[in-house]
C-alpha positions in Angstrom: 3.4 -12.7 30.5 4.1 -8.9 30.7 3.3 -8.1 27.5 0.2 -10.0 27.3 -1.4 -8.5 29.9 -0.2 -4.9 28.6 -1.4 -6.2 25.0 -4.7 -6.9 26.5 -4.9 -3.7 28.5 -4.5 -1.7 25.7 -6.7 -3.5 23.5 -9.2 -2.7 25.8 -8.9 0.9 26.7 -8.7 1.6 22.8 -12.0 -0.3 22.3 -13.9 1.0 25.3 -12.2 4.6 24.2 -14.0 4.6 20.6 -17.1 2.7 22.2 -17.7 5.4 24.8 -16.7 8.6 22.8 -18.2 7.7 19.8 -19.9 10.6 18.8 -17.0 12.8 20.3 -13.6 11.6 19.1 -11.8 13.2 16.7 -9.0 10.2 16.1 -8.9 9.1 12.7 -6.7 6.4 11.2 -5.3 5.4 7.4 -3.8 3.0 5.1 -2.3 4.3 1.9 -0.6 2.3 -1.3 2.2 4.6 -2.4 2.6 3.2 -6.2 5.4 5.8 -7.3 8.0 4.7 -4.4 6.1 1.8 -4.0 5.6 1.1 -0.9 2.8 1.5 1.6 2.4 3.4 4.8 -0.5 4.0 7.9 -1.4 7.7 9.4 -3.1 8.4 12.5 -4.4 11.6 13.3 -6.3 13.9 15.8 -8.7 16.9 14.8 -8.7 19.7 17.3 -11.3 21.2 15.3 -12.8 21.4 12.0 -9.7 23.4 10.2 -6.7 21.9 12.1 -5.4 18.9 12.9 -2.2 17.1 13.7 -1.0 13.6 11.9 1.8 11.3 12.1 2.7 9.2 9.4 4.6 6.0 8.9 5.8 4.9 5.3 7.4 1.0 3.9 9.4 1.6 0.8 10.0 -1.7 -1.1 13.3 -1.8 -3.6 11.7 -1.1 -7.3 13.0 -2.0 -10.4 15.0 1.4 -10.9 16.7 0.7 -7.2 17.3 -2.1 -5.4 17.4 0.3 -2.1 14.4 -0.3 0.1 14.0 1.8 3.5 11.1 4.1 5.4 9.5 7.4 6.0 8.5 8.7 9.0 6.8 12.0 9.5 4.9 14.3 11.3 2.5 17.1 9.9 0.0 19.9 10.6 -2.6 19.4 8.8 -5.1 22.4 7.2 -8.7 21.0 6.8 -11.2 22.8 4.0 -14.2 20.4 5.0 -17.3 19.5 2.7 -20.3 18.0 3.0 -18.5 15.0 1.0 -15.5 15.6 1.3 -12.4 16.8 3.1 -9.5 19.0 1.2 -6.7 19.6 3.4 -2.9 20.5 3.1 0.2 18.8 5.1 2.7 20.8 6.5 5.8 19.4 8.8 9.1 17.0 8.8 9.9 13.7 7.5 12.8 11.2 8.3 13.8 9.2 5.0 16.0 6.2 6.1 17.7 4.2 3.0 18.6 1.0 4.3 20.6 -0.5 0.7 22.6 2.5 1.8 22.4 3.4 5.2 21.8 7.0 4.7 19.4 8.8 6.7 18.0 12.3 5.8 15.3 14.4 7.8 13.7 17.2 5.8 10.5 19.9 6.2 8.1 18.5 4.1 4.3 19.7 2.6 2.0 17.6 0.7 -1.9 18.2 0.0 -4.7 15.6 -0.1 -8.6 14.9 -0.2 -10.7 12.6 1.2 -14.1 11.7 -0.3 -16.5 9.6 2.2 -18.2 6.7 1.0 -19.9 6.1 4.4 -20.1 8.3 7.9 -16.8 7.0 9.0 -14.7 5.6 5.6 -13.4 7.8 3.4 -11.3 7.4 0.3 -8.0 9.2 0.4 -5.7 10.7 -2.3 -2.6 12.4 -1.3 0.7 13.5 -2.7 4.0 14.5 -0.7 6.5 16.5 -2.2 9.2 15.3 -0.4 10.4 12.4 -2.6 7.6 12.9 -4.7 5.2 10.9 -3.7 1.4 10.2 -4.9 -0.9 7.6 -2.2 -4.1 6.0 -2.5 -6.3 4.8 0.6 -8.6 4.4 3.3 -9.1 6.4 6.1 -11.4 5.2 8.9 -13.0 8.3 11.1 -13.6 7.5 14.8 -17.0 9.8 14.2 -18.6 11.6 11.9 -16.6 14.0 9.4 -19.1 16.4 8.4 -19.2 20.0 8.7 -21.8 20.6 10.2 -22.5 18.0 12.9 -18.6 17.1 13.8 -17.7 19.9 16.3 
């Protein structure tokens, strides 16, 4: 019953959260494919402004036919925004946590990657990115709590 009613709490301070602040948030939220590990992974992220931002990232690496190891990444980045009309350039800077469970090794690295997302809508953007860490190369959505332009987000 506990965590029903927490589940429900939550729920509704995160909708009421990016109801209310609409115009004001700066909370963003992804969903990559990862085709050269594969696996796939989700991001959230906070703008303090229109250059920096912070972003944690969460990756599910599925065994391949080169390995039958299968495991996760988890990281957490600065992120360095060049921002567009369009689009968003930006490079990644931080550490990652690669866990191998077909053999329970565990390795925790510093890590940089780059990326670019291109907006089809106010709030949806495609998203390319590459870490180098493993290497990796992603494809996705990301989902902007407002709008990410230049000259009206901040």
């Amino acid at each position: 019953m506990n965590k029903y009613i927490v589940s429900v709490v939550s729920g509704a301070m995160l909708v009421c959260m990016s109801a209310a602040h609409a115009e004001t948030s700066h909370t963003y939220i992804g969903a990559d494919f990862y085709s050269s590990l594969p696996g796939y992974g989700l991001r959230l992220g906070y703008d303090f402004n229109n250059i920096l931002a912070i972003e944690g990232m969460g990756i599910s690496v599925s065994s391949n036919s080169q390995s039958s190891n299968s495991g996760s990444i988890l990281a957490g980045f600065l992120r360095f925004n060049l921002r567009f009309e369009k689009s968003t350039v930006y490079g990644l800077y931080g550490s990652a946590q690669s866990t191998t469970t077909g053999s329970s090794t565990s390795t925790v690295a510093t890590t940089y990657g780059f990326g670019a997302d291109f907006y089809a809508t106010r709030d949806i953007a495609f998203t390319f990115s590459s870490l180098f860490q493993n290497p990796t190369f992603g494809v996705g959505l990301t989902y902007y709590f407002d709008t990410p332009t230049v000259s009206s987000r901040y």
